[in-house]
VMD Tcl script that draws the C-alpha trace (Angstrom):
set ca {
  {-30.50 22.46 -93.75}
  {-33.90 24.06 -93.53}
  {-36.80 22.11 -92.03}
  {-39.94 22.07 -93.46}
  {-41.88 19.94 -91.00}
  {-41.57 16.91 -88.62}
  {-43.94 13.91 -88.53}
  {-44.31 11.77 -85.34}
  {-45.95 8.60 -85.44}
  {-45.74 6.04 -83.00}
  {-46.24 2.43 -83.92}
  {-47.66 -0.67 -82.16}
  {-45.67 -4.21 -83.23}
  {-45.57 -7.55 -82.08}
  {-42.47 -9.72 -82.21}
  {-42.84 -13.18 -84.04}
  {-41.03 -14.61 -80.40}
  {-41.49 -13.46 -77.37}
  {-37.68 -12.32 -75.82}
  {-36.55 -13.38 -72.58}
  {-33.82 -11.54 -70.71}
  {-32.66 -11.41 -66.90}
  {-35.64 -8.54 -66.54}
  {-38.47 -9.87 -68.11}
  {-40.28 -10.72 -71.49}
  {-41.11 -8.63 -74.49}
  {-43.36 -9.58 -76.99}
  {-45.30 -6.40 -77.73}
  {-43.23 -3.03 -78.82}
  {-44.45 0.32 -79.10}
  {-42.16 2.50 -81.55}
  {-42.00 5.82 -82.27}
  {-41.02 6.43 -86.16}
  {-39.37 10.02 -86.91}
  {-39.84 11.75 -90.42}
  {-38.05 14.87 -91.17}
  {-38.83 16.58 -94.35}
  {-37.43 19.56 -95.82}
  {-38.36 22.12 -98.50}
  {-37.30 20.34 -101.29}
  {-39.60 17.17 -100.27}
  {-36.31 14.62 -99.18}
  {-37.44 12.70 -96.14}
  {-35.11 11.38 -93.18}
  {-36.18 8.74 -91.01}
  {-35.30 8.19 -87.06}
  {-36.88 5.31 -85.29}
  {-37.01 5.29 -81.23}
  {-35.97 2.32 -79.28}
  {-37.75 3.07 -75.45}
  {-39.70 0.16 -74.32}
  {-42.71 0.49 -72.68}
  {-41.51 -0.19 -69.44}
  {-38.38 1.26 -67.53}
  {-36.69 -2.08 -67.56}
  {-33.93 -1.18 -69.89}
  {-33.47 2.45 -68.90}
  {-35.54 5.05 -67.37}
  {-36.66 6.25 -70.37}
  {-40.24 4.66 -71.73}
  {-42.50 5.11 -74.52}
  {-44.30 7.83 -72.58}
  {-41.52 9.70 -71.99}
  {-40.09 9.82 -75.56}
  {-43.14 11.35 -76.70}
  {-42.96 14.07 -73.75}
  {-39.35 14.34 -74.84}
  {-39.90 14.89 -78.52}
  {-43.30 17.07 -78.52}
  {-42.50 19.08 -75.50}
  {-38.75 19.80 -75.70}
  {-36.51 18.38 -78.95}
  {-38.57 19.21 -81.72}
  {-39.13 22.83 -80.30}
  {-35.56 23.18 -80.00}
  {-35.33 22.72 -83.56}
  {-38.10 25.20 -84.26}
  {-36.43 27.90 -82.90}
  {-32.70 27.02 -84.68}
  {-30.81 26.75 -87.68}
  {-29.18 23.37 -88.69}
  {-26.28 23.26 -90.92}
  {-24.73 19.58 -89.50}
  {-26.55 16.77 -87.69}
  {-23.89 17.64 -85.21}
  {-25.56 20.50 -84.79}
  {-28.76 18.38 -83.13}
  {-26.39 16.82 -80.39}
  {-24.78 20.61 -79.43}
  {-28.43 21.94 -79.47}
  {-29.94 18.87 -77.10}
  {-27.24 19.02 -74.79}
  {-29.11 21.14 -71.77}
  {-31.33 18.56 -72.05}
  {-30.14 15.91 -69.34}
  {-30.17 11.98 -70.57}
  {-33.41 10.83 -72.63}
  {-30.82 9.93 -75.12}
  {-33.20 7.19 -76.96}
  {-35.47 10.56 -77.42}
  {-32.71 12.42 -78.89}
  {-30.96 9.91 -80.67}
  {-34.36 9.40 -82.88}
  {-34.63 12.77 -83.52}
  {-31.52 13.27 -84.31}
  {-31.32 10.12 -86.59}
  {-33.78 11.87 -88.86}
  {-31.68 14.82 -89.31}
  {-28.75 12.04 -90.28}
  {-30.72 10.92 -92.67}
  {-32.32 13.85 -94.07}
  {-28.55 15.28 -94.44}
  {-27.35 12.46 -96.21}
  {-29.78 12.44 -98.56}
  {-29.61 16.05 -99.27}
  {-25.91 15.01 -100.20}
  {-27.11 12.18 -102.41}
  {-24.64 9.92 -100.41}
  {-25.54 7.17 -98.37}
  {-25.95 7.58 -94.28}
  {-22.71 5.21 -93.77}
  {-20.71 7.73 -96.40}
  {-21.83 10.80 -94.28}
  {-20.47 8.73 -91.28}
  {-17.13 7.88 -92.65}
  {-18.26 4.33 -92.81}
  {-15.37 2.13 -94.97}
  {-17.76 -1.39 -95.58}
  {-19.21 -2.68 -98.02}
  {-20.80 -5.49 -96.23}
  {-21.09 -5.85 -92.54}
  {-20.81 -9.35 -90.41}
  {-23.55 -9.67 -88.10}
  {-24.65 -12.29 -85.18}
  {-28.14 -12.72 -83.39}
  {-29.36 -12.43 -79.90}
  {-31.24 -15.10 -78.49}
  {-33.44 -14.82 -75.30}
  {-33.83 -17.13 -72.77}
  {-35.79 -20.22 -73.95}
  {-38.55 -22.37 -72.40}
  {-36.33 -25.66 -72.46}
  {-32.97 -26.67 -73.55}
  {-34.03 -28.35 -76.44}
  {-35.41 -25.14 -77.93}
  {-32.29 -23.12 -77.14}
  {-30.43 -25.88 -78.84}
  {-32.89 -26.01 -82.14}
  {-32.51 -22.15 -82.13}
  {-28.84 -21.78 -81.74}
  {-29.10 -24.56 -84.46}
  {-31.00 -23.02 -86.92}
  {-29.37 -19.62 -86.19}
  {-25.70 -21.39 -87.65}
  {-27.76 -22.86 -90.05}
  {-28.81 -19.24 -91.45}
  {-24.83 -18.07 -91.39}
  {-25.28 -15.58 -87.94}
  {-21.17 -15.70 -87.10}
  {-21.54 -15.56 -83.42}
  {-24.48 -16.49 -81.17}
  {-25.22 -14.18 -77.94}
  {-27.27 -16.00 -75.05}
  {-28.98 -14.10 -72.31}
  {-28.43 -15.37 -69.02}
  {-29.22 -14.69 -65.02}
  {-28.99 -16.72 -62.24}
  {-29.79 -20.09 -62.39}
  {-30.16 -20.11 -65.85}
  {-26.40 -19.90 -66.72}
  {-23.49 -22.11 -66.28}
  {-25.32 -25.42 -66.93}
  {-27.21 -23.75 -69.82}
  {-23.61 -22.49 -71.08}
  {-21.48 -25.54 -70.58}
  {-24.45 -27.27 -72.56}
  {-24.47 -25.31 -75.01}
  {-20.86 -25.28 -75.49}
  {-20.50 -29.14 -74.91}
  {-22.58 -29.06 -78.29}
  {-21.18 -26.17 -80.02}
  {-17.43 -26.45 -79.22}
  {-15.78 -24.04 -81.51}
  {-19.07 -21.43 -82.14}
  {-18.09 -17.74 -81.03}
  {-20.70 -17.58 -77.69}
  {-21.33 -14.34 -75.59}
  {-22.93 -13.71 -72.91}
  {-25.59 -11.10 -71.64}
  {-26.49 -10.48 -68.01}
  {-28.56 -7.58 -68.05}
  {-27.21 -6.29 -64.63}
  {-28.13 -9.57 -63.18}
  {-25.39 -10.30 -60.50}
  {-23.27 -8.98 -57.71}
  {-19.62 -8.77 -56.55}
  {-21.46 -11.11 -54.27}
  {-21.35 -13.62 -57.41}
  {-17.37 -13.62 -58.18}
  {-16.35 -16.85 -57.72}
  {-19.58 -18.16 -59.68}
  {-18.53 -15.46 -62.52}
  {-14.91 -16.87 -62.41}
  {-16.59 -20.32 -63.85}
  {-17.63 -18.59 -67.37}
  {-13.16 -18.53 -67.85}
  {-13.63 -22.33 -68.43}
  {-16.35 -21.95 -71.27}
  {-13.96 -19.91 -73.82}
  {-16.92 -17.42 -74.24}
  {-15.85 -14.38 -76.43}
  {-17.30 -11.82 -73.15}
  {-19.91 -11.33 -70.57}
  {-21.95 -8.54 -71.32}
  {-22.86 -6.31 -68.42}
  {-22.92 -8.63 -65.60}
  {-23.07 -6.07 -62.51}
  {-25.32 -3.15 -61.91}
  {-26.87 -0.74 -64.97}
  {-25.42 2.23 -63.66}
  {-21.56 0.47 -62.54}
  {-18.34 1.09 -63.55}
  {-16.15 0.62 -60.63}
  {-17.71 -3.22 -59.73}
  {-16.84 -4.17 -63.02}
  {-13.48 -3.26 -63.05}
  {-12.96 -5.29 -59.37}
  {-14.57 -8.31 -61.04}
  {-12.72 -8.06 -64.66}
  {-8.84 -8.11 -62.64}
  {-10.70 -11.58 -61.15}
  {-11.84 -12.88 -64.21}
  {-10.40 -13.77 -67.79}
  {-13.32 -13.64 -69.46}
  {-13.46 -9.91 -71.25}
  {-16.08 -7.89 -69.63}
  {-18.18 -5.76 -72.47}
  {-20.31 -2.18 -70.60}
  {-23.55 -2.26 -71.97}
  {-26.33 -0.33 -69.69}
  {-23.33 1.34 -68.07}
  {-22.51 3.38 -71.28}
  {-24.43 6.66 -71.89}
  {-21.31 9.01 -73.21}
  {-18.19 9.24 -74.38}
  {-17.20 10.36 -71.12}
  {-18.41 6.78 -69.61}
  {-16.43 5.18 -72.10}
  {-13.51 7.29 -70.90}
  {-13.43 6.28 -67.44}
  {-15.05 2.58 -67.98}
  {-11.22 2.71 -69.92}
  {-8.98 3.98 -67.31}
  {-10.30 2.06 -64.74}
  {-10.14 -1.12 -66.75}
  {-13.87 -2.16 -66.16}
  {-14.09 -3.80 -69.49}
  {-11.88 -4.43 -72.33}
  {-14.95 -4.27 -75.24}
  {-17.68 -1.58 -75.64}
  {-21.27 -2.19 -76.78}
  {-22.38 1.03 -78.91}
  {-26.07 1.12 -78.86}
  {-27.06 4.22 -81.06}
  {-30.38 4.84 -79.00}
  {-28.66 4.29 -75.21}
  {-25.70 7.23 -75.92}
  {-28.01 9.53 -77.26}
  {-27.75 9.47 -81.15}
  {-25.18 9.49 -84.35}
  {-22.72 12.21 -83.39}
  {-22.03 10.85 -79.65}
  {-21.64 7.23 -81.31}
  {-19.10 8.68 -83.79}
  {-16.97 10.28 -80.70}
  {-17.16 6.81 -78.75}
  {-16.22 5.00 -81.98}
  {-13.08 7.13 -82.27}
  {-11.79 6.76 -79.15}
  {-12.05 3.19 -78.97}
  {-10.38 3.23 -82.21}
  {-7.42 5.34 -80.55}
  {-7.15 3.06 -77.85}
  {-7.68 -0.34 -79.34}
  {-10.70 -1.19 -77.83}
  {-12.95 -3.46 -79.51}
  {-16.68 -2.50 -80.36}
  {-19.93 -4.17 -81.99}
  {-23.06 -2.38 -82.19}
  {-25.91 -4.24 -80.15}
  {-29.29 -4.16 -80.94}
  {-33.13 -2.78 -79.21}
  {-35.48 -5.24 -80.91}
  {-35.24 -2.31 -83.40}
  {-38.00 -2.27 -86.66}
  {-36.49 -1.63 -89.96}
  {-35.51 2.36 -89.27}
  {-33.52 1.63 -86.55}
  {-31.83 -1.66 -88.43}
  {-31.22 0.63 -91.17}
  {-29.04 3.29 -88.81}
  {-27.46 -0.03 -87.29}
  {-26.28 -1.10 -90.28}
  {-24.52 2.47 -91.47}
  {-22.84 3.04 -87.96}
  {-21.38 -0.69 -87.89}
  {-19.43 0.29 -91.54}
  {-17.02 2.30 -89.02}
  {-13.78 0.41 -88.71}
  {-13.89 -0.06 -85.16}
  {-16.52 -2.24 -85.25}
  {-14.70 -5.76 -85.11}
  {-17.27 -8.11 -83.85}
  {-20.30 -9.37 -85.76}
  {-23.63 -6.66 -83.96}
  {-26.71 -7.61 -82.93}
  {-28.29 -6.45 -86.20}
  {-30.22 -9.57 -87.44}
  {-32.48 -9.91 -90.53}
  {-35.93 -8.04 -90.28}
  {-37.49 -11.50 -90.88}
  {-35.74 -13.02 -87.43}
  {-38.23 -10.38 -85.46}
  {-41.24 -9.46 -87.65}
  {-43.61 -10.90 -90.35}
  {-43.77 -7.64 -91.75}
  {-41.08 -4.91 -90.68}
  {-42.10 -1.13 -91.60}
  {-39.46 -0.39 -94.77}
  {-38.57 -2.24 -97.90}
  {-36.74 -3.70 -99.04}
  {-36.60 -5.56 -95.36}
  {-33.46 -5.98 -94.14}
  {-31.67 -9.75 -95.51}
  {-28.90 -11.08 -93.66}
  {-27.02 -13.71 -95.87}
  {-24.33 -16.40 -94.79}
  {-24.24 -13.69 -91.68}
  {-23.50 -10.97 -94.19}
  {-25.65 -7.61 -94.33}
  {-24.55 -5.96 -97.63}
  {-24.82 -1.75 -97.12}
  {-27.49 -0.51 -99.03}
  {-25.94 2.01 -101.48}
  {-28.74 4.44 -102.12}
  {-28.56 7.71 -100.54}
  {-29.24 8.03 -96.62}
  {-30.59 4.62 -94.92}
  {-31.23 3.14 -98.39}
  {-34.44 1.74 -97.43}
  {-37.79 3.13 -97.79}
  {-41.02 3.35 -95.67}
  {-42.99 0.50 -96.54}
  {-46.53 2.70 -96.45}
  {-48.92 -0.32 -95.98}
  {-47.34 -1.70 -93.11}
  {-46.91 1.69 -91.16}
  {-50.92 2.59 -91.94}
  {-51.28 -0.88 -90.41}
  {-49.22 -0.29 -87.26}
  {-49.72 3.51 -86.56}
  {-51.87 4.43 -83.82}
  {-51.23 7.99 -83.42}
  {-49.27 10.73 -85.30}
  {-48.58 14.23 -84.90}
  {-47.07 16.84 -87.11}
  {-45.08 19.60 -86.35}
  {-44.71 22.72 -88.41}
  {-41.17 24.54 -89.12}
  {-41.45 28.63 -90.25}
  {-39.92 28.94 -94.08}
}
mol new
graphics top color blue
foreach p $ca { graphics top sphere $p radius 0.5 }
foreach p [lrange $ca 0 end-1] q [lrange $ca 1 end] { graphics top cylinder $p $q radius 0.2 }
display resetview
């Protein structure tokens, strides 16, 4: 799969909304947008999902682009490629920065696929034809505008509803909520943002019927978790927590959750996705793919991944018209009655929309491959 030459451009949006979590509020997002070409002029696409700030991760905008011009795309320079798997074997010395990787090597995915003339979810072993999908909503000002949004949210078809929470701004707002939306599928997010210290307030969630918690203890805990999920019926679901199949692994044995979050961007790219997916698949553990505040790109590879058969529970992958006035590809991405149908042309199936990315690029920088 020889490369002809890499294009990095990074991106400055702003988010119709801001979003509130437990660490803070985006409303501005810097994105770095990956385009792989080869000799025969197909294109694949890889979109980066660091924020600006270390809240999420250590990894930041800054560092991506260190990452990428300094160490990843040289490593491809001076190889051969036959399989995007290939990418993930190559980047391996390279400790963590998996959101770096995982957009470079989403390109690759793409650019393979398309030298296949199949679509990216084909190349995956994706089985769907359509993919069920639910929305994240941030912490809002008041209650009436959490209950106008969770609202108009069912009103649009989304088939489960995720609220982010931290303390003092959960079980009220969640019995609330649930007091008006009595049989809606409702999850949970915590963004790290108790304690073991907090068990007997965490118990109080088992009352709400909630379909999890996501990643109420520490970023970097598995152990905690699994004290707190033998206190708690609620199912626990590893978010931060998960960098590797090997996380998943031991998050498994020691029972700190019973469902996985698979963010594309957080374990590094495709390839280490695929190896999580199967092994949850091996040992019946439920999965849904959650989202970054991702532009189109990174929608796009969303979408393919969740066509696995693993993937039980509606993702986080919401309509490009929830987050943007104008996302970067086309056509945007549509979420119907909470249905995303797969795009059937080859790789993502979308295409750079060129207006909007001349209107959000700020910088670029291309990077040469030897014929």
């Amino acid at each position: 799969m020889p490369l002809k030459n890499i294009i990095l451009r990074k991106l400055h949006m702003s988010l119709k909304n801001p979003f509130t979590t437990s660490f803070g509020t985006t409303q501005e997002k810097e994105i770095f947008i990956i385009e792989a070409y080869d000799s025969d002029g197909n294109c694949g696409y890889g979109e980066s999902v660091a924020f600006s700030s270390p809240w999420y991760t250590e990894e930041t905008v800054k560092t991506s682009q260190h990452m990428i011009e300094d160490f990843l795309v040289p490593i491809l320079q001076k190889n051969e490629i036959s399989h995007p798997d290939d990418v993930s074997k190559l980047f391996s010395p390279i400790k963590r920065n998996n959101m770096a990787k995982a957009a470079v090597e989403g390109a690759i995915w793409d650019l393979y696929a398309k030298r296949n003339n199949i679509t990216l979810a084909e190349a995956l072993g994706g089985e769907k034809k359509e993919i069920d999908v639910g929305i994240s909503i941030g912490i809002q000002p008041t209650m009436n505008d959490l209950l106008h949004t969770i609202d108009k949210s069912l009103n649009e078809g989304y088939k489960r509803i995720k609220l982010k929470i931290k303390p003092g701004a959960d079980m009220e707002v969640l019995r609330e909520v649930r007091a008006h939306f009595p049989s809606t599928l409702i999850m949970a997010d915590a963004n790290s943002a108790y304690t073991l210290e907090d068990i007997d307030h965490l118990k109080k969630l088992d009352d709400l019927e909630l379909m999890m918690i996501e990643q109420p203890l520490a970023h970097d805990d598995i152990v905690d978790h699994a004290k707190l999920q033998s206190q708690i019926q609620t199912p626990i679901c590893l978010d931060e927590s998960i960098h590797s199949l090997e996380d998943v692994r031991k998050a498994y044995e020691l029972g700190s959750c019973k469902i996985m979050n698979v963010k594309i961007g957080r374990v590094g790219g495709l390839t280490e996705a695929l190896r999580i997916h199967d092994y949850c698949r091996k040992h019946d553990i439920k999965v849904w793919c959650g989202g970054m505040l991702e532009a189109g790109v990174g929608r796009a590879h969303n979408i393919a991944l969740t066509t696995l058969p693993q993937f039980v529970l509606p993702g986080d992958t919401a309509g490009s018209s929830h987050y943007w006035e104008k996302d970067i590809i086309v056509p945007e991405v549509v979420a119907q009655h909470g249905v995303i149908k797969v795009p059937d042309k080859p790789g993502i199936g979308y295409e750079l929309n060129s207006d909007a990315i001349n209107e959000y690029t700020d910088w670029w920088k291309e990077f040469h491959f030897e014929s």
